[in-house]
C-alpha positions as CSV (number, residue, x, y, z in Angstrom):
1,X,-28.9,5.6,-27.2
2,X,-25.8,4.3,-25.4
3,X,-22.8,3.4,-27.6
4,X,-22.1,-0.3,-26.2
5,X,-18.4,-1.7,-26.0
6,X,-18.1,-4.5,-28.4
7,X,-16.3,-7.3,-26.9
8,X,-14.5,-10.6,-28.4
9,X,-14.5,-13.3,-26.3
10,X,-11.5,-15.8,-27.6
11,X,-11.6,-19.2,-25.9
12,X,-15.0,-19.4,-26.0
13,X,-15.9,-23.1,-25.4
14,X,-14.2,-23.0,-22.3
15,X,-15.9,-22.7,-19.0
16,X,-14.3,-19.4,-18.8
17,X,-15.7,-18.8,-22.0
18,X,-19.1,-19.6,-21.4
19,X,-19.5,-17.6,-18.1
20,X,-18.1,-14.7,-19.8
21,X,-21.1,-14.8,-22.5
22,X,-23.8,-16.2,-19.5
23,X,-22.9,-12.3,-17.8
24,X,-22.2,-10.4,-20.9
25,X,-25.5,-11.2,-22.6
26,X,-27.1,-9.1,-19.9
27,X,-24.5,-6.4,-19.5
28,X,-26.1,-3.0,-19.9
29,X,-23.3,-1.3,-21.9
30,X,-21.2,-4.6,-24.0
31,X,-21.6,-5.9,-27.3
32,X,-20.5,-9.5,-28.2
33,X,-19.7,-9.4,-31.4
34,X,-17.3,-12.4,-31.8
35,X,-17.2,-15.6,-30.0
36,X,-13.6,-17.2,-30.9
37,X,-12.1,-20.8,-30.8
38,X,-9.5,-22.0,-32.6
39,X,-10.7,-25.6,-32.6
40,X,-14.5,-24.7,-33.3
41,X,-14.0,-21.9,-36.0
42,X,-17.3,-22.2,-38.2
43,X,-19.6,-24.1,-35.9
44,X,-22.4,-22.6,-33.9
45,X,-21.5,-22.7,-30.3
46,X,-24.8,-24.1,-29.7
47,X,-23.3,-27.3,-31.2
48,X,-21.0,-27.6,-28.1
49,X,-23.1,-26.2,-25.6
50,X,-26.5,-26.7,-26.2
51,X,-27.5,-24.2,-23.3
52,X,-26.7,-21.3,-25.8
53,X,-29.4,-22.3,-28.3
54,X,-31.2,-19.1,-29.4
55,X,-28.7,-17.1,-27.3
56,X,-25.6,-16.6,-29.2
57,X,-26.5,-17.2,-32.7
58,X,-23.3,-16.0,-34.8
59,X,-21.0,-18.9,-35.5
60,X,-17.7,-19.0,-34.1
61,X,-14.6,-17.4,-35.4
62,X,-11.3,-18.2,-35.4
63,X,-8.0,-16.1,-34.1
64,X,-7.6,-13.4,-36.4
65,X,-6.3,-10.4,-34.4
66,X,-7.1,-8.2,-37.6
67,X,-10.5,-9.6,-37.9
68,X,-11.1,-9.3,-34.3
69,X,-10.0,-5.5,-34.3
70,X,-12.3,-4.5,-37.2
71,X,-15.0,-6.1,-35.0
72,X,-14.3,-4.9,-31.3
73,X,-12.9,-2.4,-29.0
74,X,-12.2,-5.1,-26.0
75,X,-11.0,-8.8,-26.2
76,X,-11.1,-11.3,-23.0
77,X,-8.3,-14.1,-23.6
78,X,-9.8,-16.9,-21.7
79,X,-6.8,-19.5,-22.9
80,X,-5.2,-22.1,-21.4
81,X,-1.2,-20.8,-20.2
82,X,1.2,-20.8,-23.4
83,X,-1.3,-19.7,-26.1
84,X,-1.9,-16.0,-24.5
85,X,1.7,-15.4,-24.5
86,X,2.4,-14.8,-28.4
87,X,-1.6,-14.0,-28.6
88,X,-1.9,-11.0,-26.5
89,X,0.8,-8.8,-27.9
90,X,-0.9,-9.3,-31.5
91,X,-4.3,-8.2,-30.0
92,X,-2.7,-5.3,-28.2
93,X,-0.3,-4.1,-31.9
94,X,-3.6,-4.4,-33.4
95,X,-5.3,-1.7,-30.9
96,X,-7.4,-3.6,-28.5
97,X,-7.8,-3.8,-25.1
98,X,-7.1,-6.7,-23.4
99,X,-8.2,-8.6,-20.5
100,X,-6.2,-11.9,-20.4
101,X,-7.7,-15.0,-18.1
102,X,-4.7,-17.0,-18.2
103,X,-1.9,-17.0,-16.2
104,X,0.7,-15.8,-18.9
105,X,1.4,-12.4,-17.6
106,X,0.3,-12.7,-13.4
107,X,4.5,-13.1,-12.7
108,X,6.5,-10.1,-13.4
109,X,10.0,-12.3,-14.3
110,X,9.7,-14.3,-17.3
111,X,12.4,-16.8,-15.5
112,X,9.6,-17.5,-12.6
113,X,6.8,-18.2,-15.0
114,X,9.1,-20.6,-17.1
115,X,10.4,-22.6,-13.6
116,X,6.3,-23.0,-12.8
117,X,4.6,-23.1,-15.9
118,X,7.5,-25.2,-18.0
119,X,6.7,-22.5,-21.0
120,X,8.7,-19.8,-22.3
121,X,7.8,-16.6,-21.0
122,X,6.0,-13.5,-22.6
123,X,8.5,-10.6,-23.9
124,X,9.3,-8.7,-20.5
125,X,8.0,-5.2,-21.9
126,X,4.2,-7.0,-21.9
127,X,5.0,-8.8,-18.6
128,X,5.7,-5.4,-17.4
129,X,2.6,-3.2,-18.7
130,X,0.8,-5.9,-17.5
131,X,-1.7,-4.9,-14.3
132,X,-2.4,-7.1,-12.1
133,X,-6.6,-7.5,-12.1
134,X,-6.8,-8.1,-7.8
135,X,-10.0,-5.9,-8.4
136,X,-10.4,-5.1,-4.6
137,X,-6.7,-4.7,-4.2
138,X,-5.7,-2.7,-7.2
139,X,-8.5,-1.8,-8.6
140,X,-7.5,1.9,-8.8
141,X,-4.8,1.0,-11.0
142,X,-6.6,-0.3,-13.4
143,X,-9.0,2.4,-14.5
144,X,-8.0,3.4,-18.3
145,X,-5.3,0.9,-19.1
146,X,-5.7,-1.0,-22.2
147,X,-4.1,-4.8,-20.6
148,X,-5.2,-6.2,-17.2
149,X,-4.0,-9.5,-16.1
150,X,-6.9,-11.4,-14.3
151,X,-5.8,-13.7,-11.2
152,X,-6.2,-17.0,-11.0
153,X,-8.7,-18.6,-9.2
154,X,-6.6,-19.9,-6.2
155,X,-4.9,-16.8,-5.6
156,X,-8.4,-14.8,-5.7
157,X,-9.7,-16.3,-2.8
158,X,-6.3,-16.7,-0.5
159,X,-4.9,-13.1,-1.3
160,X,-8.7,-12.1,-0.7
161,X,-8.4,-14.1,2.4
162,X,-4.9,-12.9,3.6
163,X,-3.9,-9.3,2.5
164,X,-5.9,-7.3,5.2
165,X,-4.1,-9.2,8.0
166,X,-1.0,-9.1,6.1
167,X,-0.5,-5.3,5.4
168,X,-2.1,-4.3,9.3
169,X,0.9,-6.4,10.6
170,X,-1.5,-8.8,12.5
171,X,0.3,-11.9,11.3
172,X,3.7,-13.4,11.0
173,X,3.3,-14.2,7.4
174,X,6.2,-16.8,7.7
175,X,3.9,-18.9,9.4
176,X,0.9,-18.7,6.5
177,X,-0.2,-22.4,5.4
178,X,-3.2,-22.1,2.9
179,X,-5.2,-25.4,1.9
180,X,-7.2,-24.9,-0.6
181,X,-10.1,-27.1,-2.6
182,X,-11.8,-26.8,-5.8
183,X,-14.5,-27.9,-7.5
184,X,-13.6,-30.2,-10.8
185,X,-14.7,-27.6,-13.6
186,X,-11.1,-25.4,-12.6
187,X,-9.3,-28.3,-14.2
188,X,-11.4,-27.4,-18.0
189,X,-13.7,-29.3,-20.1
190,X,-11.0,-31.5,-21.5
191,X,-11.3,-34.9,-19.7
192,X,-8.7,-36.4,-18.0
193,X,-7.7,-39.6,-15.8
194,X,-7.8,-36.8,-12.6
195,X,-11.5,-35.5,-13.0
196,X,-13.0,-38.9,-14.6
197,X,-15.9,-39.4,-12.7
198,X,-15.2,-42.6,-11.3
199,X,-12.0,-41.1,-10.2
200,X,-13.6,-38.3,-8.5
201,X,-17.0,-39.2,-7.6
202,X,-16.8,-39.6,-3.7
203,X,-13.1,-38.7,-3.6
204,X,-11.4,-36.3,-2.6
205,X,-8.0,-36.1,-3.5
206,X,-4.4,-33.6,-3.4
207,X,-2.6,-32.1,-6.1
208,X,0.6,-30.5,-6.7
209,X,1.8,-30.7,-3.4
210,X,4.1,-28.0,-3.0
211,X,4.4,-27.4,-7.2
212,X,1.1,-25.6,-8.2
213,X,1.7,-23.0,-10.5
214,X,-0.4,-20.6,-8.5
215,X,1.9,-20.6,-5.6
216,X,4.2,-17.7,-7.2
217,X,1.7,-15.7,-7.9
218,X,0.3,-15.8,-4.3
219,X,4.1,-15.2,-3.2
220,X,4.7,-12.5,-5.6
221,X,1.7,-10.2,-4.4
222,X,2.1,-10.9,-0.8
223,X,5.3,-9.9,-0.8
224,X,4.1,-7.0,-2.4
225,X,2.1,-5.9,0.6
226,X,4.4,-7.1,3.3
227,X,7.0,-5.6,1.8
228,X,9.5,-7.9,1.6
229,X,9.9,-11.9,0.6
230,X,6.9,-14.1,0.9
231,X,7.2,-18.0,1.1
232,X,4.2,-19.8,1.8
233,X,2.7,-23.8,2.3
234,X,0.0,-24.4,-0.3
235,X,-1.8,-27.5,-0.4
236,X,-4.8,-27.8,-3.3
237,X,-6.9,-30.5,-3.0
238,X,-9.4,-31.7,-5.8
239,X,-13.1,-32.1,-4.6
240,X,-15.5,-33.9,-6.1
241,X,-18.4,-30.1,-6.8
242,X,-18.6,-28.7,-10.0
243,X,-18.4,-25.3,-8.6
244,X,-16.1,-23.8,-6.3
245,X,-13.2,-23.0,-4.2
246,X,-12.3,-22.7,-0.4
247,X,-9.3,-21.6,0.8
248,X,-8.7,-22.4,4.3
249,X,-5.3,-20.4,5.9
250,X,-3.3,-20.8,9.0
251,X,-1.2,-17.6,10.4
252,X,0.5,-17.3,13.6
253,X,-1.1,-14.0,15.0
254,X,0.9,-10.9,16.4
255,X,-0.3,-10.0,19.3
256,X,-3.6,-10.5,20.4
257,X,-6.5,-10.1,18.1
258,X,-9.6,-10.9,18.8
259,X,-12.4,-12.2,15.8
260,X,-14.6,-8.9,16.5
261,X,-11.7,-6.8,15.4
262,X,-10.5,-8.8,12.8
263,X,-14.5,-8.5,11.3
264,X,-13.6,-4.7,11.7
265,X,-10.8,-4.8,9.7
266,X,-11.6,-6.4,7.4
267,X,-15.2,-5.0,6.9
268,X,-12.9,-1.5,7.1
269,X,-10.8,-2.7,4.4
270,X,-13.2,-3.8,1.5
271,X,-16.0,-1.7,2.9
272,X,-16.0,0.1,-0.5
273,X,-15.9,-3.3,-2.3
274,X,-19.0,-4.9,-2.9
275,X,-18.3,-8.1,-3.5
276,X,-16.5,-9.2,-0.9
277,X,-18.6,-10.2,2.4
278,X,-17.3,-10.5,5.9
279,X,-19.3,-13.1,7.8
280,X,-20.4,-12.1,11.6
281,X,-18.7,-13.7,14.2
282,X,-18.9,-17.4,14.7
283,X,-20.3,-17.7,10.9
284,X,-18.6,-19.2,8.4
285,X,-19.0,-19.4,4.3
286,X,-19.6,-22.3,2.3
287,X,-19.0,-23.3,-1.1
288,X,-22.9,-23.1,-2.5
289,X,-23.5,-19.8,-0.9
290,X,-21.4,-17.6,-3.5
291,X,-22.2,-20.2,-6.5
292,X,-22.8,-18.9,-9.5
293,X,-21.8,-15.0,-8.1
294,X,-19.4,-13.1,-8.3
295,X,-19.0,-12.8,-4.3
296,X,-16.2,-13.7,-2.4
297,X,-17.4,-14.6,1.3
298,X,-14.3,-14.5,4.6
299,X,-15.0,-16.0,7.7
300,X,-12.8,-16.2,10.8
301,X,-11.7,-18.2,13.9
302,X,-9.0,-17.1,16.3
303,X,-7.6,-19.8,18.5
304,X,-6.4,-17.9,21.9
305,X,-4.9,-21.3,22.9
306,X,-3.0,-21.5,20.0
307,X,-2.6,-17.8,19.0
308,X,-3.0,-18.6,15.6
309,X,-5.5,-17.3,13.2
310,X,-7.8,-19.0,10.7
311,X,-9.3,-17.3,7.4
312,X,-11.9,-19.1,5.4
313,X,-12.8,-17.5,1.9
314,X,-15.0,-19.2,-0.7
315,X,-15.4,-17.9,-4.4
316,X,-17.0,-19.6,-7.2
317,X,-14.1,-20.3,-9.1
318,X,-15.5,-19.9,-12.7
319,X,-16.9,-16.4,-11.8
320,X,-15.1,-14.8,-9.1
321,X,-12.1,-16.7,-10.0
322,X,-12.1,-15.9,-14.0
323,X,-15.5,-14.7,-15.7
324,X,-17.0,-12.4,-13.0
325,X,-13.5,-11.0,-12.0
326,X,-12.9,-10.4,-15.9
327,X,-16.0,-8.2,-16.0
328,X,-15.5,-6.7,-12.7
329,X,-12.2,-5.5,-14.1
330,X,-13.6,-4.6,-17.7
331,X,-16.1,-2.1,-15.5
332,X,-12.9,-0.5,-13.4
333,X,-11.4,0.0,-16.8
334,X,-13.9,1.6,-18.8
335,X,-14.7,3.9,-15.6
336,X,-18.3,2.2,-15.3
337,X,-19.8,1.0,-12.2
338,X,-17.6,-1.7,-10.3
339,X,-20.8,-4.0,-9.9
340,X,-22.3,-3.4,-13.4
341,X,-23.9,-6.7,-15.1
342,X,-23.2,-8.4,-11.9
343,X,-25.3,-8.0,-9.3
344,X,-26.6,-11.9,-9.4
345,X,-27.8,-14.0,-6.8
346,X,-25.8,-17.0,-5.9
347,X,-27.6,-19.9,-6.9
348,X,-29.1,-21.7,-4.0
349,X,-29.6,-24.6,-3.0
């Protein structure tokens, strides 16, 4: 009989939350034993989502890290930025592993995190054992470490997008614009003048200009893989989908490269990777053809006229870009099979 991992799952109301427990109900080697919310503590979840009825039938507890460790072996912080930050290092003193969904410990200097996020910062000593959860990226790093910081969604699908062409030198990444687009349920459940529906039913609006809190992050692991300081243009754009993201990126190329080799490369680069597909040539990925998977699909376009290179890479931003990621990480971890309670179908049409 195999001796399952049992997991806490705190923020569990959240859309995070729920797609965590939609792909850990079926996970061959996890046990849910606590589904946490701070605002919810006592009620069965099923009161909130009425999907979960018969599914998850414990009621939900509140954030106890003692009570959590008596219960688990492995907690997934799916929090909105702020509450991880004094959170996590109780859940780590108390012996857990952690996998954190928010984006309190991405940056590696506090003062960064503060000038973006307008919070204080996590102790540095946690900002620094803090991996980085780029699963196809770093993924080696983060076998048998008890506290992986998951990407945001954004940053998932450009660094996805980018860092092949970035560390083969095939682009001046000075000239790297990224505009981006998300589906509505990245903003949360909690309602707001932005994602009303009258407001965002046949819109389509911009965001942040310049100011999103994701664009350090982006910075901060390109510059990794370059090498040297990063600055980039990011435009996000709210669209008015549920699900998903595209990320759309401009890059002046060096030298000439033709799309054929760029599908090499990259197809060389994650070849190893299985959720990350490289479209032929003269194909490119749309929003509903990774939704509700944890795929990210990369499509290209080189302009000769131009010399300049175009990327397109789609996740769905509640999987790939939190839930699906989470798990993907949590199987790296543990040593198990990358792909394991995973391996779904995008939902179609």
């Amino acid at each position: 009989m195999v001796n399952k991992v049992k997991v806490a799952i705190v923020g569990s109301t959240g859309y995070g939350g729920v797609e965590l427990i939609r792909f850990l109900q079926h996970h061959p080697q996890v046990e849910i034993v606590s589904v946490i919310s701070s605002s919810s503590s006592g009620k069965p979840i099923s009161e909130g989502f009425p999907h979960l009825t018969n599914i998850v039938t414990q009621n939900l507890d509140g954030v106890h890290p003692a009570e959590i460790a008596a219960k688990a072996d492995l907690v997934f912080t799916a929090t909105p930025s702020g509450i991880s930050t004094e959170l996590v290092p109780q859940l780590l003193e108390v012996g857990l592993k952690v996998i954190d969904l928010s984006g309190d410990f991405r940056l590696k200097e506090g003062a960064t995190y503060e000038e973006w996020y307008k919070k204080p910062a996590a102790p540095e000593a946690y900002l620094e054992e803090a991996v980085y959860g780029l699963s196809e990226v770093y993924g080696d790093q983060v076998v048998d470490v008890r506290f992986i910081s998951n990407p945001g969604c954004y940053p998932t699908a450009t660094l996805l997008g980018l860092i092949p062409a970035v560390e083969a030198g095939w682009i001046d990444h000075r000239s790297i614009i990224i505009d981006a687009k998300s589906g509505v349920s990245g903003a949360g459940r909690g309602t707001s003048l932005m994602t009303h529906y009258a407001e965002i039913n046949e819109n389509f609006k911009a965001y942040k200009i310049n100011k999103h809190q994701h664009i350090p992050e982006i910075e901060q692991v390109l510059g990794n893989v370059a090498g040297e300081r990063v600055t980039v243009t990011f435009t996000t754009h709210l669209a008015p989908m549920t699900r998903g993201i595209m990320s759309t990126m401009y890059a002046t190329l060096k030298g000439a490269h033709s799309e054929a080799e760029l599908i090499e490369l990259y197809r060389n680069y994650y070849k190893d990777r299985p959720f990350v597909r490289v479209r032929d040539e003269g194909i490119w990925p749309s929003t509903k053809e990774v939704s509700g998977s944890n795929y990210c699909d990369i499509g290209f376009a080189v302009d000769s006229r131009t010399n300049r290179l175009t990327v397109i890479a789609v996740i769905d931003n509640v999987v790939k870009g939190a839930a699906g990621q989470a798990i993907q990480n949590m199987n790296l971890m543990m040593g198990w099979k990358e792909s394991l309670g995973l391996e779904m179908t995008p939902v179609y049409p």
